[in-house]
Each structure stands twice: as structure tokens, then as C-alpha cells.
N, C-alpha and C positions, 0 to 999 in steps of 0.2 A: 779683592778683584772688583773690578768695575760693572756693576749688574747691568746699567745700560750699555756699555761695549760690548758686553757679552749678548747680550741682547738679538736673535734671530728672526729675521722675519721669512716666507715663503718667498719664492722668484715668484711674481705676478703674471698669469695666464690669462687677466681677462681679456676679452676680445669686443667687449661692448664701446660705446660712447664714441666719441670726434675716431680711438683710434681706430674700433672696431670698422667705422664708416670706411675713413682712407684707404684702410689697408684688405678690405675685405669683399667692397664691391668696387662696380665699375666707373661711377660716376666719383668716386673719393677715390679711386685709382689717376681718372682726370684731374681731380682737387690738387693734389697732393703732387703731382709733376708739377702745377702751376708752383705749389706752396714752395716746394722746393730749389725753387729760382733764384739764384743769389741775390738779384735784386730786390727778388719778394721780401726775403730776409733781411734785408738793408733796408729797406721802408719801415717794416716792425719794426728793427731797431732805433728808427728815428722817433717812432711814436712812443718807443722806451723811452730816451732821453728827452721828451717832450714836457714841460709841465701836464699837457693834455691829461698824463697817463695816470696824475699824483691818485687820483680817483679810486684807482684798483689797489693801491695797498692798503688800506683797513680792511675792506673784504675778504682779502689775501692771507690776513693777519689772522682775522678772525676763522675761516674755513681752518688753516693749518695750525689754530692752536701755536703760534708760533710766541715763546717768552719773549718779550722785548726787552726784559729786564738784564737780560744777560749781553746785549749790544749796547755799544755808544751811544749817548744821545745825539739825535741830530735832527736837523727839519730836513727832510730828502724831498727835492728840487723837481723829483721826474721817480720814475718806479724804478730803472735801472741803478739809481743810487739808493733805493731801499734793497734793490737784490742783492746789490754788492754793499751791503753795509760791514763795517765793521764791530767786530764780538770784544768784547773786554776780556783783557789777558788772562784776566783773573778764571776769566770763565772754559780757558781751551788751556789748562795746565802745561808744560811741556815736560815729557821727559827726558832727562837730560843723561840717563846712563849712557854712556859710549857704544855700548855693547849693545843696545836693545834699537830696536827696527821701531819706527814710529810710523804713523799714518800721515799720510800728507794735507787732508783733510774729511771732511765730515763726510759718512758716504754710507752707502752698504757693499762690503768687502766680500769679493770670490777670491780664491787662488787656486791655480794650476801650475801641472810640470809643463813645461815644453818641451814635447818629444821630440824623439830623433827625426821625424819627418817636419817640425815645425807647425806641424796641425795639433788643433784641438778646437772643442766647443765651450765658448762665450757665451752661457745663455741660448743657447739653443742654433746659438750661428757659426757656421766653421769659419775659424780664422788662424791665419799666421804670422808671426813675426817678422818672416820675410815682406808680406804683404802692406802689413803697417807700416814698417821702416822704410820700404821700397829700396833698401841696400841689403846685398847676399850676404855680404863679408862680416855686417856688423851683425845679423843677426843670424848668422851661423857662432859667431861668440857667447851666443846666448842660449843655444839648446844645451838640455841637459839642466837649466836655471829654472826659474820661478816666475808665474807671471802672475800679476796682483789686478784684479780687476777692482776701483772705486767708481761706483756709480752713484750721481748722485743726482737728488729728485730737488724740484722746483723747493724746495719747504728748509734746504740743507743751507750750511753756510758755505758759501762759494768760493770763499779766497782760500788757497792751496799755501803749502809752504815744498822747502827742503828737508829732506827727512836724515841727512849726515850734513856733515862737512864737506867742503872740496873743492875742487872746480870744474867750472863746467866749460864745453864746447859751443862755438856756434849752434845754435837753435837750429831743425830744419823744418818750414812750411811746408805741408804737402795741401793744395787745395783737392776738392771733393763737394762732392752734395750733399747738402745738409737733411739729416732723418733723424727720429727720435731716436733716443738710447733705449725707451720704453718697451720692455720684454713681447709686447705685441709686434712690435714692428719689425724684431726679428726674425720673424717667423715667414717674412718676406723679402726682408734685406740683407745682404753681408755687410751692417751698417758700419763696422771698422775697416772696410774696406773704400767703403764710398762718401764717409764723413770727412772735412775736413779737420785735423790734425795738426798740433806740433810739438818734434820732440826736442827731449835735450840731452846729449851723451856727459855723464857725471861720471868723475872719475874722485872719490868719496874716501874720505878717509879710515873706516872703517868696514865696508861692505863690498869695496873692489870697484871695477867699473858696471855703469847701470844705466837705464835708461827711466826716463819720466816724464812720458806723454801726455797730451791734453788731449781730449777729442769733443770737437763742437756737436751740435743737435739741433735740430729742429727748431727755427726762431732763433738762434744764437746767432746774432752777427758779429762777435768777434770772439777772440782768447786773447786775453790779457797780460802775456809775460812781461816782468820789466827787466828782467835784466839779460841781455847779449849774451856775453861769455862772462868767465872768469873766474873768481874766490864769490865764493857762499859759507856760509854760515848753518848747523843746524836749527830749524826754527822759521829762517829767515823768510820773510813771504816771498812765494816763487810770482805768485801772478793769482788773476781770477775770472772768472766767466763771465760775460752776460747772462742777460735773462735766458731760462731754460735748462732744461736736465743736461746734462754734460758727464764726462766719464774723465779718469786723471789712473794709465795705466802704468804701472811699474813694473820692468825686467828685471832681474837681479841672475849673475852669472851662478852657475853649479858650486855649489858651495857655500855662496854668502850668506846664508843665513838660514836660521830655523823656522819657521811658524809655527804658532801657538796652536796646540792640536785641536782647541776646542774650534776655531776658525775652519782650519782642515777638515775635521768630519762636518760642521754644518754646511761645508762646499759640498761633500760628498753625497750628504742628505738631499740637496737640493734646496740650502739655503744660504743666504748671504747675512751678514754678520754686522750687525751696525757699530759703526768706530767713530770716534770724534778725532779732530784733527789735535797730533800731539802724543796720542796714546801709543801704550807700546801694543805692534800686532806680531813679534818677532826677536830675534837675538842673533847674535854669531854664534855658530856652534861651538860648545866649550872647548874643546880640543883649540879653537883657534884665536882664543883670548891673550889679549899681550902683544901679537903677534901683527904687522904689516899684513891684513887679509889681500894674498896675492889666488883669486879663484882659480885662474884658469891655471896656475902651475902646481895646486896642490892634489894629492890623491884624497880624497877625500869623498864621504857618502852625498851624493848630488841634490838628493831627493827633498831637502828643506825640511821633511818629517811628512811630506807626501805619500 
């Protein structure tokens, strides 16, 4: 087993520094409506893509301890193309059993059931699937499933993949205001309500149909999908972030699959579970191996091992 997958850290409570400011008094209560201004957002991002910014990645480098040895060599143009760097294959292994649930990428992993009313807490924030999708019908398909929270912090690698085979549907944008994913800011925000999003309904050759969200943050002027619709590949790169902490949530209908119990109890604990993109966090339930996983028409235990 993978010692650093397994690997747990605490949900982050502090309340100090830039966040403690924003979210805590009045005058960062001010700041932060400014901050939150698409266009605010849209200027940082220009100072991302700017040579200007090339300045902040060795500091960067250095504060987060980050290997560089495990990424492609390149000379990056602007900070944005250090953030979105690309990792050596060698170094994000895939696994390629059919049967096992992989991570889409680098992150620290929560899981939840989806109850019957569609509520639960994110990190300390109520939210719903209804909410997120802003459609009834598809995410009345999904209670009773799984819902996979990746969060992922400035220091991670940013480009996501597909975690089956299959094909996919049109993408939907939902725009929103941009807030950190940062466990502080919760405690003020329903920030998957109010961040902008987009998802993609994946109809997967092994795990039924699902869905797999992006959700932007704070400073993030864009989400990166490249591909529309259609045939995907396991593996294949879905898309990636701008600069900033970002979240990449996955549904999975009742039934599709198990997670790995050590995952499950450090949800339970009140920790999240650091994963590299590729790893297995998951499987189909044996009972349902060999078989066309069709969820919503089998009788089957719902609960993923929740």
C-alpha cells in the first residue's frame, strides 16, 4: 500500500492570516466583496499570465518544498505556466485495473453518502447536489450514491484526468463568485454554492453514470476543460486550473462502487486523505464484476462501505 496515499492530514481550522482578516472582520469583509469581483479576478489572472509574475515561482518553490524533479523540464514564460506545469508519467503511475476507482488528481479526499434529502456537510458547509447541478432530475439520480470531495491546495498538481472510460455529455457552466475553498472561508460561505463551476455527465464504462465537477476559488480566472463531449479514455487529461486552490467533485450513482475503508473512517475522523492522481481510492463491488454496471436498476447495498 501506498504510505503517502494513505497518508491523513487534519481539516484546517485556522482562522488567522489574509483569511482570518477577510472573513472575520469588517473592513476584510469590505476587501473581499471588492476581491471577489470577476473582474478583480480577471486582472490577477492577467498578472498570472504576465512575464511580470515569473519572480514568484522560486519562492514558491521553495516555501512549498515542491520536487521539481518529478515535472517536465521547461522554462515557464509567466507563473501560470509554472502552476500548470506538467508532471512526468513516470511519476503519477496509472492504474489501469478496470475494476478499481482511481483519483482524478492530486488532492486531499473526503467522501460522503448522499442522503435522502440531498443535504450534507462539506467541510463544515451545508450543501446539495441539487444545488451544485442546479438540475432536479439529474441529481435526484444521484441520492442514495457517493459523493467524493478533492480538494486541492496551491502546492498540488493541477491538471485532472478521467478516472474510467466512456463518454461524456455536453459540459454545463454555471457562473458564481469566486471564494476560497480554504476550510476558513467556510465557515462563512456555502462556497459550492456561490463558486463558479462546471460539470460533466459521464456515462463510464465501468462505474454507471457519474458526474465530475470542477469548482473555481478565489484568484482563479478560469477552468480549463478541453474536451466538449464525447469518447474519453481512462487516464486521459480532463482539463486544469489556474492559479489557486480549486476542488474537482465526483458523484457516483448507489451502487458503483466501494471505497477503500481506510478513506471512510479518516472522513469520519475528521480527516482528509491525501491521494495522487491515478491511484486506486475504490473498486466495483464484487458481486458486480464481469458485469455491464447498470446502478440504478440493481438491488444492491448503496452505501459504498459508508
Amino acid at each position: 500500500m501506498d504510505a503517502e496515499r494513505r497518508r491523513r492530514i487534519p481539516i484546517p481550522r485556522q482562522t488567522g492570516g489574509i483569511l482570518g482578516f477577510l472573513y472575520h472582520t469588517i473592513p476584510g469583509r469590505c476587501l473581499l466583496k471588492l476581491l471577489t469581483c470577476r473582474w478583480v479576478s480577471g486582472l490577477v489572472g492577467c498578472f498570472m499570465n504576465s512575464p511580470l509574475s515569473k519572480g514568484m515561482i522560486a519562492p514558491f518553490v521553495r516555501k512549498n518544498a515542491i520536487d521539481m524533479g518529478q515535472y517536465i523540464p521547461e522554462r515557464y514564460r509567466c507563473y501560470n505556466a509554472f502552476f500548470t506545469r506538467r508532471i512526468r508519467p513516470e511519476a503519477r503511475p496509472l492504474d489501469r485495473c478496470p475494476a478499481h476507482l482511481i483519483a482524478p488528481c492530486d488532492s486531499k479526499l473526503s467522501v460522503y453518502s448522499i442522503t435522502e434529502t440531498g443535504c450534507f456537510m462539506i467541510k463544515g458547509a451545508p450543501y446539495s447536489v441539487q444545488t451544485m447541478l442546479q438540475n432536479r432530475e439529474l441529481a435526484r439520480r444521484f441520492t442514495g450514491g457517493i459523493c467524493l470531495v478533492f480538494r486541492l491546495s496551491v502546492d498540488d498538481y493541477h491538471r485532472y484526468c478521467y478516472f474510467d472510460s466512456g463518454t461524456g455529455e455536453e459540459p454545463v457552466f454555471i457562473r458564481g463568485n469566486l471564494h476560497t475553498v480554504q476550510p476558513v472561508a467556510l465557515e462563512r460561505y456555502r462556497f459550492y454554492h456561490t463558486n463558479c463551476r462546471e460539470y460533466t455527465v459521464l456515462h463510464t464504462e465501468h462505474f454507471g453514470m457519474a458526474v465530475q465537477c470542477e469548482v473555481g476559488a478565489l484568484m482563479v480566472g478560469k477552468i480549463c476543460n478541453i474536451q466538449e463531449r464525447g469518447r474519453f479514455v481512462r487516464g486521459q487529461e480532463k482539463g486544469w486550473f489556474a492559479f489557486g486552490g480549486s476542488t474537482v467533485v465526483l458523484l457516483l450513482q448507489c451502487g458503483a462502487a466501494k471505497i477503500d475503508q481506510e478513506i471512510i473512517e479518516n472522513t469520519k475522523a475528521g480527516f482528509e486523505t491525501v491521494v495522487k492522481l491515478g491511484e486506486k481510492i475504490g473498486e466495483i463491488p464484487r458481486a458486480d464484476r464481469g458485469l455491464q454496471h447498470e446502478p440504478e436498476s440493481q438491488n444492491t447495498d448503496c452505501s459504498g462501505g459508508l
